[in-house]
C-alpha positions in Angstrom: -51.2 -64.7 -58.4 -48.0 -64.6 -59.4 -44.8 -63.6 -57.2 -41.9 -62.1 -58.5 -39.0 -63.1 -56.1 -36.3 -60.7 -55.0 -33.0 -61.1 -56.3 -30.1 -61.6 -53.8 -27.2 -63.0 -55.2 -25.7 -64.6 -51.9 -29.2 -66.6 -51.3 -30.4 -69.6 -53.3 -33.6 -69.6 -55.0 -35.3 -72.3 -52.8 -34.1 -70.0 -50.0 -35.9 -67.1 -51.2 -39.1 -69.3 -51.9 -38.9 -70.7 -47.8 -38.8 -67.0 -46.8 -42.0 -66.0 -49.3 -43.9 -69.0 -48.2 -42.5 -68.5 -44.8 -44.2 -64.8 -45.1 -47.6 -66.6 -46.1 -47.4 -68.6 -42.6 -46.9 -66.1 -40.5 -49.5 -63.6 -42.2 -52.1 -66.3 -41.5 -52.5 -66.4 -45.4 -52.3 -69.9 -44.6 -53.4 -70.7 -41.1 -52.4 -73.1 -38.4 -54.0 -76.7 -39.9 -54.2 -75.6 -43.7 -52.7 -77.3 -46.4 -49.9 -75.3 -48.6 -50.5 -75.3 -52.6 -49.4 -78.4 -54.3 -45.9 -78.3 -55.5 -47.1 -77.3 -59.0 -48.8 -74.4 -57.9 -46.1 -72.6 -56.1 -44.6 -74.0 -59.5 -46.6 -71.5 -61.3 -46.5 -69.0 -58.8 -43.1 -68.3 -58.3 -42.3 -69.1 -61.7 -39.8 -71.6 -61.1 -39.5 -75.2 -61.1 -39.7 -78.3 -58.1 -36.2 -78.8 -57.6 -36.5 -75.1 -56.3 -39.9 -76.2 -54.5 -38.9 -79.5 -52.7 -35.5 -77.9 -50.8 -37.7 -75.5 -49.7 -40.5 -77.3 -48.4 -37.8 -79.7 -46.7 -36.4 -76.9 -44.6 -39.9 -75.7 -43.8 -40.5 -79.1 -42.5 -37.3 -79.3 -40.3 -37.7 -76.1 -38.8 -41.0 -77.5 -37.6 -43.2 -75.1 -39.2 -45.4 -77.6 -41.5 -45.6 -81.3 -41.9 -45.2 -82.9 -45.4 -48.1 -86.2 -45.1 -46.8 -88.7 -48.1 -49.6 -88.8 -50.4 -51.9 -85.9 -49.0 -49.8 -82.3 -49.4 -48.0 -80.2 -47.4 -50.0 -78.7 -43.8 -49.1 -75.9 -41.5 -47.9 -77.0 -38.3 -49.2 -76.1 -34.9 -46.5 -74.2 -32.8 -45.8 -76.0 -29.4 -43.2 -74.8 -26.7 -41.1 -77.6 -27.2 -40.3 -76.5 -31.4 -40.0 -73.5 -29.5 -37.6 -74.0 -26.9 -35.2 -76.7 -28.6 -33.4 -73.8 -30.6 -32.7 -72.2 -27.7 -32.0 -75.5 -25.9 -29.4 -76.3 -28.3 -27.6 -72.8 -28.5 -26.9 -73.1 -24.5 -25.7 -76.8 -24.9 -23.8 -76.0 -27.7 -22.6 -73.2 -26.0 -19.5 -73.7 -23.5 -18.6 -69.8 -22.2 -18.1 -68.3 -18.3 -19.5 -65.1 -19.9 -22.8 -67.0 -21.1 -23.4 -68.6 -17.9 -22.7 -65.6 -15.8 -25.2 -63.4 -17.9 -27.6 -66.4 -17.0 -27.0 -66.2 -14.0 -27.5 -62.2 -13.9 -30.7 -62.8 -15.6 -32.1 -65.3 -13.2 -31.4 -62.6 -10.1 -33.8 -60.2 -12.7 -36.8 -62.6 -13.1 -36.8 -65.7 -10.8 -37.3 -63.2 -7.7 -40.7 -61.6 -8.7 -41.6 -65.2 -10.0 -41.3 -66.6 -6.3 -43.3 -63.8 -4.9 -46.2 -64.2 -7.5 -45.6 -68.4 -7.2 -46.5 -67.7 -3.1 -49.9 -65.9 -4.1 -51.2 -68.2 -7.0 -49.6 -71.4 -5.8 -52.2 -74.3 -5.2 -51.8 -77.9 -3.0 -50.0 -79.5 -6.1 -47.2 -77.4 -6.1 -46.8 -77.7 -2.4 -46.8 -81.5 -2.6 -44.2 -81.2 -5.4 -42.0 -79.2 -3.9 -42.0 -81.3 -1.1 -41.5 -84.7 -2.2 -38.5 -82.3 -4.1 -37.4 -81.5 -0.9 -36.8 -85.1 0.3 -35.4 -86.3 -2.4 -32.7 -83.6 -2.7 -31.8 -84.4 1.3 -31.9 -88.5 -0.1 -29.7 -87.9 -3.1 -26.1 -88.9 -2.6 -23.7 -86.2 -2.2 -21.5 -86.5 -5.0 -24.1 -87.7 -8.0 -24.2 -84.4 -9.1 -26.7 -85.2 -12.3 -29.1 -86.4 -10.1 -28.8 -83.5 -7.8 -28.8 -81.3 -10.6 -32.3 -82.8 -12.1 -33.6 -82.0 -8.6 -32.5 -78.9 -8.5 -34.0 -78.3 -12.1 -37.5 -79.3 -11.1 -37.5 -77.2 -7.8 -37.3 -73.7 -9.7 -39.5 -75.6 -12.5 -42.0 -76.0 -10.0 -42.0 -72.8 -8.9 -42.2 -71.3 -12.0 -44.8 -73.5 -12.7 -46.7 -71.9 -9.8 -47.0 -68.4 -10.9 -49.3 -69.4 -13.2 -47.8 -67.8 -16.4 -47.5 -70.2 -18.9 -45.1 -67.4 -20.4 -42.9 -67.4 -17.9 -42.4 -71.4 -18.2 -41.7 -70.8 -22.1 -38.7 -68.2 -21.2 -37.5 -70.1 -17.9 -37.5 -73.5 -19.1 -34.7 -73.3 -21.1 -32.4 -71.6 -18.0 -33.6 -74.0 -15.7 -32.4 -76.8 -18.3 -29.0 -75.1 -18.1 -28.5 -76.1 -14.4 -27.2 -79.3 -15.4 -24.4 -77.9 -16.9 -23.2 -75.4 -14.5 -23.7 -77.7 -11.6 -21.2 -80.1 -13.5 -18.9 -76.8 -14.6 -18.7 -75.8 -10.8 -19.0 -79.0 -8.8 -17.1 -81.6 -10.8 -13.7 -79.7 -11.3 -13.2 -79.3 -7.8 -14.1 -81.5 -4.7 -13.5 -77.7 -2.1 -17.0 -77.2 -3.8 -18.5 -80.0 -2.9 -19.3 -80.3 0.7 -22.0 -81.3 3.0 -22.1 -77.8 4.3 -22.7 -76.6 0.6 -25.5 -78.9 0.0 -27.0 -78.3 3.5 -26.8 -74.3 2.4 -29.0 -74.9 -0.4 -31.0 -77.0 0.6 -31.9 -74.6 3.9 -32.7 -71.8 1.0 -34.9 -74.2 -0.7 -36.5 -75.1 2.3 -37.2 -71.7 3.1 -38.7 -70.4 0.0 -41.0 -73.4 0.1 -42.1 -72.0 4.0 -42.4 -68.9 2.0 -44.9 -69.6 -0.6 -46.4 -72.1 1.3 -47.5 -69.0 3.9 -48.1 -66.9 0.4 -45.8 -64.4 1.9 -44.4 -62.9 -1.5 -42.6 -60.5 0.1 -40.4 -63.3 1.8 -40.5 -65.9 -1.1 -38.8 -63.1 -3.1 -35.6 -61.7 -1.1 -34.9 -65.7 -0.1 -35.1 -66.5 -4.0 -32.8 -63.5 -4.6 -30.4 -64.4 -2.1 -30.5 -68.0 -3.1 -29.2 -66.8 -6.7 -26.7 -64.8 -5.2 -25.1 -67.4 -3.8 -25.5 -69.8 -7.0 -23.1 -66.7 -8.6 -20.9 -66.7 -5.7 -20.2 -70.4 -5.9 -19.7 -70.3 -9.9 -17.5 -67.1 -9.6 -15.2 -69.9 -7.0 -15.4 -72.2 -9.9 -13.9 -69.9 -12.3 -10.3 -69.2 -9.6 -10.1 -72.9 -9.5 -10.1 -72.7 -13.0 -7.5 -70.5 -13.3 -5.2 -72.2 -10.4 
């Protein structure tokens, strides 16, 4: 059947054709696995010619939502977390603001609480030999490589996470937790007052705690330890920011 496109003079044509057969993706119209119509058939159905087709079917394909197979047609992609995540991925590295990293903060005192207390009940043996062999090699990693103590870092609240058992929650988190990297380097690298043994040994006692925590399943424990451990992840950026300024 034919479709009559609307007319918006501030958006190309082969814009207006990835949104329609954008629409026919989502609806399920054409599901996960299916092969699009051949180029000649949107063609006819739009009522328009290839060189409108092709950018369209291009931009489809970068986004991730279909792959073009030379020689075969056009199919509907399968939606994984990691086509997911990497827009999100890329607006946080892209990204270089106090404000953005303070609101992430904020928002890791809202969720990464009540995700420790659930990660004490429905944590299993794996995630406590993870989080130990994290453990050790946080107290083995040199004071002052601060990527390497940053991927560490990463992978403990990854782990815990991981633990609740919501793959959900992984989606949402994994992105924050990939943003640790960058605020350790904001806070840490610019000034050497922030990096200290005592520092390190503080968060590394909080770690060690919330694994005792979940390890007992105490929920109730895991979550005011996570909250406080956040706390002070704000308190030593907000530091950070008046070195900044001096």
């Amino acid at each position: 059947m034919e479709k009559e496109l609307q007319k918006d003079s501030k958006e190309l044509l082969s814009q207006r054709i990835e949104r329609e057969i954008e629409k026919l993706i989502r609806s399920g119209e054409i599901p996960v696995g299916g092969k699009l119509p051949t180029e000649q058939q949107f063609c006819d159905q739009f009522s328009v010619s290839r060189n409108a087709i092709r950018p369209a079917l291009k931009s489809l394909s970068a986004r991730g939502l279909v792959r073009i197979v030379k020689g075969s047609g056009v199919y509907v992609n399968e939606i994984d977390p990691k086509s997911v995540t990497e827009p999100i991925d890329l607006f946080f590295e892209m990204s270089n603001t106090s404000d953005l990293i303070l609101h992430t903060i904020h928002m890791r005192q809202l969720v990464e609480p009540e995700v420790a207390s659930v990660a004490a009940m429905k944590r299993t043996d794996e995630h406590l030999k993870k989080m130990e062999l994290n453990l050790e090699l946080m107290n083995n990693c040199p004071l002052y490589d601060l990527d390497r103590e940053a991927e560490i870092d990463r992978e403990f609240h990854s782990t815990v996470s991981d633990a609740a058992g919501n793959p959900v929650v992984n989606l949402l988190m994994e992105p924050i937790y990939k943003l640790i990297t960058k605020y350790k380097l904001r806070v840490f690298a610019k000034s050497e007052q922030l990096v200290t043994q005592e520092a390190r040994d503080l968060m590394m006692s909080l770690h060690q705690s919330i694994y005792e925590a979940i390890k007992a399943k105490d929920g109730r424990e895991a979550f005011f330890l996570m909250r406080e451990h956040i706390k002070l992840t704000e308190s030593n950026y907000l530091k950070s920011l008046k070195v900044d300024d001096k």
